[in-house]
PLY file of the C-alpha trace (Angstrom):
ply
format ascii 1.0
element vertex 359
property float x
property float y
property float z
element edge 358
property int vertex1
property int vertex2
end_header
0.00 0.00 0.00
1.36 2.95 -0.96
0.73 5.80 1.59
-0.33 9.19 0.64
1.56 12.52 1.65
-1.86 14.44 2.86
-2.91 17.76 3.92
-6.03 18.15 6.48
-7.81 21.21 6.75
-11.28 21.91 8.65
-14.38 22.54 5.96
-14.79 25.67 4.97
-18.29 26.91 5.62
-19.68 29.62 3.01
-22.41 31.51 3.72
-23.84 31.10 0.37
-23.23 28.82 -2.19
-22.91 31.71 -4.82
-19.70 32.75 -2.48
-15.98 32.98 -4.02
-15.21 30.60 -1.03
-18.05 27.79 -1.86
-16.14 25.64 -3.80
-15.16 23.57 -0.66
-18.98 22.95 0.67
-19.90 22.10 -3.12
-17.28 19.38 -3.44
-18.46 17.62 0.20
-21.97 17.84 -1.11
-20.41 16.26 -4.48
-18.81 13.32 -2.10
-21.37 12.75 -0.44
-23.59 11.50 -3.22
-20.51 10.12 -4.92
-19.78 7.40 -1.71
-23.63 6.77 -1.55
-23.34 5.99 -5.53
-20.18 3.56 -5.04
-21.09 1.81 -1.98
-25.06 1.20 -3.14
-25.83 2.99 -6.38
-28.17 5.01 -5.07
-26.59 8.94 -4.96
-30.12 10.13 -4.19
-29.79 8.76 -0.42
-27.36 11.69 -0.21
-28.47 15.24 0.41
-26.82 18.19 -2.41
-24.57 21.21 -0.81
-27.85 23.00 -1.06
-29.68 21.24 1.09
-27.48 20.73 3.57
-25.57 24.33 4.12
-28.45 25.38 6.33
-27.95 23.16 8.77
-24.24 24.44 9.40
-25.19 27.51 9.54
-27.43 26.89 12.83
-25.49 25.03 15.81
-28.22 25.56 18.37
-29.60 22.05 18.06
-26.48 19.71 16.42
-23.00 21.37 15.88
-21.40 20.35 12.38
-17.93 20.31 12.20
-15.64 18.92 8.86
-12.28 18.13 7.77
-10.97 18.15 4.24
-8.09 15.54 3.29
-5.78 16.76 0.20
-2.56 14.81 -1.52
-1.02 17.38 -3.47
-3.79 19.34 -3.72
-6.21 17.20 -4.66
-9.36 16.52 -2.21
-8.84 12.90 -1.68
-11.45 12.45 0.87
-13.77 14.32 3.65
-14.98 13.55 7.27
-17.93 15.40 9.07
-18.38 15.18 13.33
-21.98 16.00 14.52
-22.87 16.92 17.91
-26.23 16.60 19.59
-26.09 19.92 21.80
-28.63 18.69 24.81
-26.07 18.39 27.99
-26.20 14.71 28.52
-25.23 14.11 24.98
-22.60 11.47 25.04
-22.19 10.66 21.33
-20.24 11.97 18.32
-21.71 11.29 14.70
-18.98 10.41 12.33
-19.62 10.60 8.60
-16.25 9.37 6.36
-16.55 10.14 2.91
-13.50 8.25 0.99
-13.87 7.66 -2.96
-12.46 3.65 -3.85
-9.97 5.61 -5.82
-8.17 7.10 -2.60
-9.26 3.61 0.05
-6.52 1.81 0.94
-3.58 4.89 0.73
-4.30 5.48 4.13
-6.38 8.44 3.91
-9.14 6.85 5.67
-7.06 5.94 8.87
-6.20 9.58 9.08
-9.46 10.90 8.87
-10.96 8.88 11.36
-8.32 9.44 13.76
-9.14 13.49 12.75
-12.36 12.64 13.99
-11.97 10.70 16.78
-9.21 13.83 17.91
-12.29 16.20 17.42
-15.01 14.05 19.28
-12.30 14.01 22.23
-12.04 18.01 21.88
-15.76 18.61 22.23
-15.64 16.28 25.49
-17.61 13.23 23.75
-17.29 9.86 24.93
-18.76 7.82 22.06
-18.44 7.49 18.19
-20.77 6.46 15.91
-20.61 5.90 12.28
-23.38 4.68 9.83
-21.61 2.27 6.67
-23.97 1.68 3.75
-24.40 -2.11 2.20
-26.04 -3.27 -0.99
-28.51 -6.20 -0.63
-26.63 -8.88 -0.92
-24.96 -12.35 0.70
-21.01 -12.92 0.55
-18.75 -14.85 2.17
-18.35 -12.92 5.14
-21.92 -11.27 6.63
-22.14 -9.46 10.02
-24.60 -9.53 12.48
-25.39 -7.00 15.07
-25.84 -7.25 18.59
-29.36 -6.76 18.37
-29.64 -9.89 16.53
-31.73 -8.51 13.75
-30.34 -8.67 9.66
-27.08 -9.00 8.74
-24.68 -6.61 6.64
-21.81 -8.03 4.23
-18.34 -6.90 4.97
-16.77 -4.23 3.14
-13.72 -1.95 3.75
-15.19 0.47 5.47
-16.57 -1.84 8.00
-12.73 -3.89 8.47
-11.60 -0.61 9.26
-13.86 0.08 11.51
-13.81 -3.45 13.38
-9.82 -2.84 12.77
-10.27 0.68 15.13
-12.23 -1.48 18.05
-16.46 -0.29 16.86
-19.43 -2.66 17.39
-21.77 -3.16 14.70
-24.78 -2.47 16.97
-27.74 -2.39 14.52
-28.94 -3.07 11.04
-31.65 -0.90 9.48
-33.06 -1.62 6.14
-33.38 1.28 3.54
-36.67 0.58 1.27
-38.63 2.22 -1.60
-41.96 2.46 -2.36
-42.96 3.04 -6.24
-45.48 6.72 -6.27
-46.04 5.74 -9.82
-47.90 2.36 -9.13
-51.14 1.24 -9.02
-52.73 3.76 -5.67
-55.72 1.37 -5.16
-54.32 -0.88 -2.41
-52.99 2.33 -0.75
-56.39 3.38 -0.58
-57.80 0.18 0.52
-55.17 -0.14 3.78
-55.58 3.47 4.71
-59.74 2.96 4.84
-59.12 -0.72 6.67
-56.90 1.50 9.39
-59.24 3.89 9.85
-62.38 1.62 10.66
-59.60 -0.15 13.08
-58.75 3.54 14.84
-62.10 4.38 14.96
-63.97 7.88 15.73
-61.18 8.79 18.58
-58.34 9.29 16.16
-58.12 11.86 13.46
-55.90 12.69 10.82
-54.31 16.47 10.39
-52.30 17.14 7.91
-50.24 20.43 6.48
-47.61 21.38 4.62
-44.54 22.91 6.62
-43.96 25.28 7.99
-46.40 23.92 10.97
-49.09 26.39 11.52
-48.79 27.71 14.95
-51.39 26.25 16.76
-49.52 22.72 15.99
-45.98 23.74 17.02
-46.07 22.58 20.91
-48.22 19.14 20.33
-45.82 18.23 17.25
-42.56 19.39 19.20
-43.83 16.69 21.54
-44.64 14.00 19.41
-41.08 14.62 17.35
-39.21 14.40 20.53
-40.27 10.99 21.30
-38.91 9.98 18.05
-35.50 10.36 20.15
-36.43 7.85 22.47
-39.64 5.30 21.43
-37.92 4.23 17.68
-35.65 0.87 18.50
-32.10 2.13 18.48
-30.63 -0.96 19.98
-27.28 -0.39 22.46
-26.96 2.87 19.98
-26.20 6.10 22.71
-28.79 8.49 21.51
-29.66 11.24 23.87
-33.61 11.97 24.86
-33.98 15.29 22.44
-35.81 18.33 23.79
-38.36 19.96 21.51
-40.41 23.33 21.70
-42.00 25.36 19.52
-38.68 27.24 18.74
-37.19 24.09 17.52
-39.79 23.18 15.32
-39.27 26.73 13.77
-35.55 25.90 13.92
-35.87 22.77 12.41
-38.00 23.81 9.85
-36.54 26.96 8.36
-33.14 24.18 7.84
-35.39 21.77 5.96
-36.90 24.26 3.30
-34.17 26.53 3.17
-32.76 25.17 0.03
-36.55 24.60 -1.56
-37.62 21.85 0.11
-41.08 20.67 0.17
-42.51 18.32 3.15
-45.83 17.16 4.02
-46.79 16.16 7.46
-49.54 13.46 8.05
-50.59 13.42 11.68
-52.83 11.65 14.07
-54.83 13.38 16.85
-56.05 11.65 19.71
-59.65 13.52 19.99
-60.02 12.76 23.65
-56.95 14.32 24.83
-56.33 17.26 21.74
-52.78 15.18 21.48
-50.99 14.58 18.24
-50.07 10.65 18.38
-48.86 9.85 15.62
-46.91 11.30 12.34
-45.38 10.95 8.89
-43.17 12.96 6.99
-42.31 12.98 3.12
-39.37 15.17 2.00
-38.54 16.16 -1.51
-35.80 18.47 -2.81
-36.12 21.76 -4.95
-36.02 19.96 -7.77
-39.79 18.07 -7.84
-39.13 15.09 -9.97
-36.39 13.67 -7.56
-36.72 10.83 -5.41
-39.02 11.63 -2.00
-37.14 10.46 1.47
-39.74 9.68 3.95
-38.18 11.28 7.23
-39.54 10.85 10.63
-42.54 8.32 11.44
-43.98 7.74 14.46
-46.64 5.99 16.84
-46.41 7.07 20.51
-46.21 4.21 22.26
-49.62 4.61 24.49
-51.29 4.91 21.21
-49.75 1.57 19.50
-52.23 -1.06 18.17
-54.75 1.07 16.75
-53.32 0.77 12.98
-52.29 4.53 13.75
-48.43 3.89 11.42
-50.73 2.35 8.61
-52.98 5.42 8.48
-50.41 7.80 8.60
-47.99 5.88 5.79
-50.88 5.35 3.34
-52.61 9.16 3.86
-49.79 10.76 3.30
-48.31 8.67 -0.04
-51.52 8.92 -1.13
-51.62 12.59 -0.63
-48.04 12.89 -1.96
-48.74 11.56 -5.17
-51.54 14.31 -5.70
-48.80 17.03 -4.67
-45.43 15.60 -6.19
-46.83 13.57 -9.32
-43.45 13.43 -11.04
-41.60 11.93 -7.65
-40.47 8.61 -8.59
-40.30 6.75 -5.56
-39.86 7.35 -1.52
-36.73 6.05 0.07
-37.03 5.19 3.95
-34.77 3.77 6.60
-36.06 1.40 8.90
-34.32 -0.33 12.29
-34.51 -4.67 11.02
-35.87 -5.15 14.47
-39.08 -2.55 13.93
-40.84 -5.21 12.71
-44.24 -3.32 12.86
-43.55 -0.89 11.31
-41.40 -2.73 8.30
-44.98 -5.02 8.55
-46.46 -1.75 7.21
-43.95 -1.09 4.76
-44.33 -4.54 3.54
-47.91 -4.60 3.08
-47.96 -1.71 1.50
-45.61 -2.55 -1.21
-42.08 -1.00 -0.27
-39.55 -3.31 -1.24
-35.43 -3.50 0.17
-33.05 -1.81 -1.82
-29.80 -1.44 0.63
-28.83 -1.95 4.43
-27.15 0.66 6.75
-25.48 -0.80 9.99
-25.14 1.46 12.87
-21.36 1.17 14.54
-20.28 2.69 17.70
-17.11 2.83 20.13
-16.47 4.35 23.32
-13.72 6.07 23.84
0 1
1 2
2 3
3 4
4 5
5 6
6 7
7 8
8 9
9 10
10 11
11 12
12 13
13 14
14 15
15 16
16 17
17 18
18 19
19 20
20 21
21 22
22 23
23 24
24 25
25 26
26 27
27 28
28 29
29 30
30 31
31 32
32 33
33 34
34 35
35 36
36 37
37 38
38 39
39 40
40 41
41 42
42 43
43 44
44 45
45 46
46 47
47 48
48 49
49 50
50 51
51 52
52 53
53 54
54 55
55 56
56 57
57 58
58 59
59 60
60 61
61 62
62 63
63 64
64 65
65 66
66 67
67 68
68 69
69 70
70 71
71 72
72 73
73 74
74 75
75 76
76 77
77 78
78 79
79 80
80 81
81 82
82 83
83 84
84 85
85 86
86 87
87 88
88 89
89 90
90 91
91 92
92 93
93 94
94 95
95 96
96 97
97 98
98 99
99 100
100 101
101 102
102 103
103 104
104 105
105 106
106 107
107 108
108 109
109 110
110 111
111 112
112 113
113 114
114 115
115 116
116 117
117 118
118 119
119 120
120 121
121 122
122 123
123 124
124 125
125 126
126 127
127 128
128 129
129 130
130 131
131 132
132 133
133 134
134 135
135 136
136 137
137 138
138 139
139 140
140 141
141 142
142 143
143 144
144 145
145 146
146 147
147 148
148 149
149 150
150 151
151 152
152 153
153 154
154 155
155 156
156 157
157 158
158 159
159 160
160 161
161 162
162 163
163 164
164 165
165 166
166 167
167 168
168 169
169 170
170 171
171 172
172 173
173 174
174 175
175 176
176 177
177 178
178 179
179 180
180 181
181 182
182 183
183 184
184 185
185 186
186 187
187 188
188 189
189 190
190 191
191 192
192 193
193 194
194 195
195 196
196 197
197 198
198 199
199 200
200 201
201 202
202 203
203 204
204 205
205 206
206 207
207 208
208 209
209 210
210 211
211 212
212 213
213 214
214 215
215 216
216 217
217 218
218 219
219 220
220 221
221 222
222 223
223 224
224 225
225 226
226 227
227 228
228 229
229 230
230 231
231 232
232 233
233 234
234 235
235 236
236 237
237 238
238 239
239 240
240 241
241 242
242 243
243 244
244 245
245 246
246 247
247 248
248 249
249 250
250 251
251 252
252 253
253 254
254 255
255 256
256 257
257 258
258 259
259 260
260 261
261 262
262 263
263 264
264 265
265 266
266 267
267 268
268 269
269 270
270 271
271 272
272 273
273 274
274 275
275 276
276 277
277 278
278 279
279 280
280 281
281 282
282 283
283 284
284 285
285 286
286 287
287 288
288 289
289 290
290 291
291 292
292 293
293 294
294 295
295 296
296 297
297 298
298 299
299 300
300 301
301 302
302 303
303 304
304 305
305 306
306 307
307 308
308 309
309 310
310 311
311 312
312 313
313 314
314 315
315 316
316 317
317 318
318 319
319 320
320 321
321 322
322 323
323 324
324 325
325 326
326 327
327 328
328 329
329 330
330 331
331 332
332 333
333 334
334 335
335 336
336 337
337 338
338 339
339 340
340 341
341 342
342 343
343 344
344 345
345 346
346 347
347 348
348 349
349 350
350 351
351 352
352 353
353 354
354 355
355 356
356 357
357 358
């Protein structure tokens, strides 16, 4: 292996795009499809520059920090750190972006180590890195500690094994085709509702949340945090208000972003219960990435996750016609709500396992 002479930098962080010094941001939002392109062949999982400068530009909820690796003045490979900012967050997010062209030269030791150096610096006491898998059986699968699917090997999983993380979790990425037939969506999403009952109603809107739905959604999103299975994974309890939403929400259609919330009240209590939310970038005939969905536990077992799935695809297709498909990540040991998936005609297209170390 020959070793590279290298160069690392932190990101530099534009505040537009349009900027003389953009040309940085652009090329890590370039990566970042490119790796998602290599390792599944699926660059769409990856958000653009565009979407995702917003998000560094606000540290109030999750601090974003980057490093660029160069050999002779080439960018040879990226890593981005991302810290949850409650105070009993524990965990750093780790994100390595190196092309197959530059593995194996030793630029993606050095970048982990870079980030691994900066987790230390911000007081963290556990990585956590995400690698992405195409669906398929080799000689050599892994298996997580939860038990649930199984990953094959790949380099960026010996290296990670090779630094001391556990593969703690496998989630399953699937699509669902908005061009088929809508008549079984239709079908499920009236069977659901006759399940529910007169107690649960759907809401729906287009963000940003009107006011009046700020507080009960800022609840329902925060339990996201701690009701989806996350296995041994350290993720901290997130705290949610109104402001947050707002925060939240000026990030996600900053760059011309559209997203459509389906929710469930519980009439009784006034509560939201439930929720479902479709994401698609400025550009309308892209693919759709289904974001955060939701039953709160109290509420399971009412076919709530069904009705929310099917009302909003259904109501998707009627706003985004020219959306191909929706994309969604699911934990291999949700198996209710993949049972919805399932039913409902979403079908596996690659793997993600979860990997984490304590340090």
């Amino acid at each position: 292996m020959n070793t590279l002479t290298l160069t690392i930098s932190p990101l530099v962080v534009p505040r537009s795009l349009d900027d003389a010094d953009a040309a940085e941001f652009l090329a890590y939002g370039e990566l970042n499809r490119r790796i998602c392109d290599e390792a599944v062949g699926l660059p769409d999982l990856a958000p653009d520059a565009a979407q995702m400068l917003p998000a560094w530009h606000d540290n109030t909820d999750t601090l974003q920090t980057g490093f660029v690796a160069r050999a002779e003045g080439e960018i040879v490979g990226m890593v981005t750190v991302s810290f949850a900012q409650e105070a009993e967050a524990h965990a750093a997010e780790i994100d390595l972006l190196v092309p197959a062209e530059h593995w194996g030269h030793g630029v993606e030791d050095a970048l982990l180590a870079r980030a691994e150096d900066e987790a230390r610096s911000h007081g963290r006491s556990v990585l956590q890195v995400w690698s992405l898998h195409r669906p398929e059986e080799t000689d050599r699968m892994l298996v997580p500690r939860t038990g649930w699917g199984r990953i094959p090997a790949i380099g960026l999983t010996d290296l990670l094994e090779a630094h001391g993380f556990t593969l703690e979790q496998v989630e399953r990425n699937s699509e669902f085709d908005l061009q088929a037939d809508a008549g079984p969506l239709r079908r499920a999403l009236t069977d659901a509702q006759s399940v529910a009952g007169e107690d649960y109603r759907i809401v729906e809107w287009m963000l940003p949340t009107p006011p009046e739905l700020r507080n009960g959604f800022a609840r329902v999103l925060a339990r996201l945090s701690t009701d989806a299975p996350s296995g041994e994974m350290d993720f901290v309890a997130e705290e949610w208000d109104a402001e947050r939403v707002v925060r939240r929400e000026a990030q996600l259609t900053g760059a011309g972003q559209a997203v459509s919330v389906v929710a469930v009240e519980h009439v009784p209590s006034g509560e939201l219960v439930a929720y479902n939310e479709l994401l698609i970038s400025a550009d309308r005939s892209s693919v759709t990435h289904q974001f955060g969905t939701l039953v709160s536990k109290e509420h399971r077992g009412h076919r709530l996750g069904m009705i929310v799935k099917c009302a909003n695809l259904l109501r998707w297709r009627e706003l985004m016609p020219s959306s191909p498909v929706v994309s969604t990540f699911n934990a291999e040991e949700n198996r209710p709500m993949l049972s919805i998936n399932e039913a409902i005609g979403f079908v596996p297209v690659s793997y993600a396992g979860a990997w984490q170390k304590k340090i």
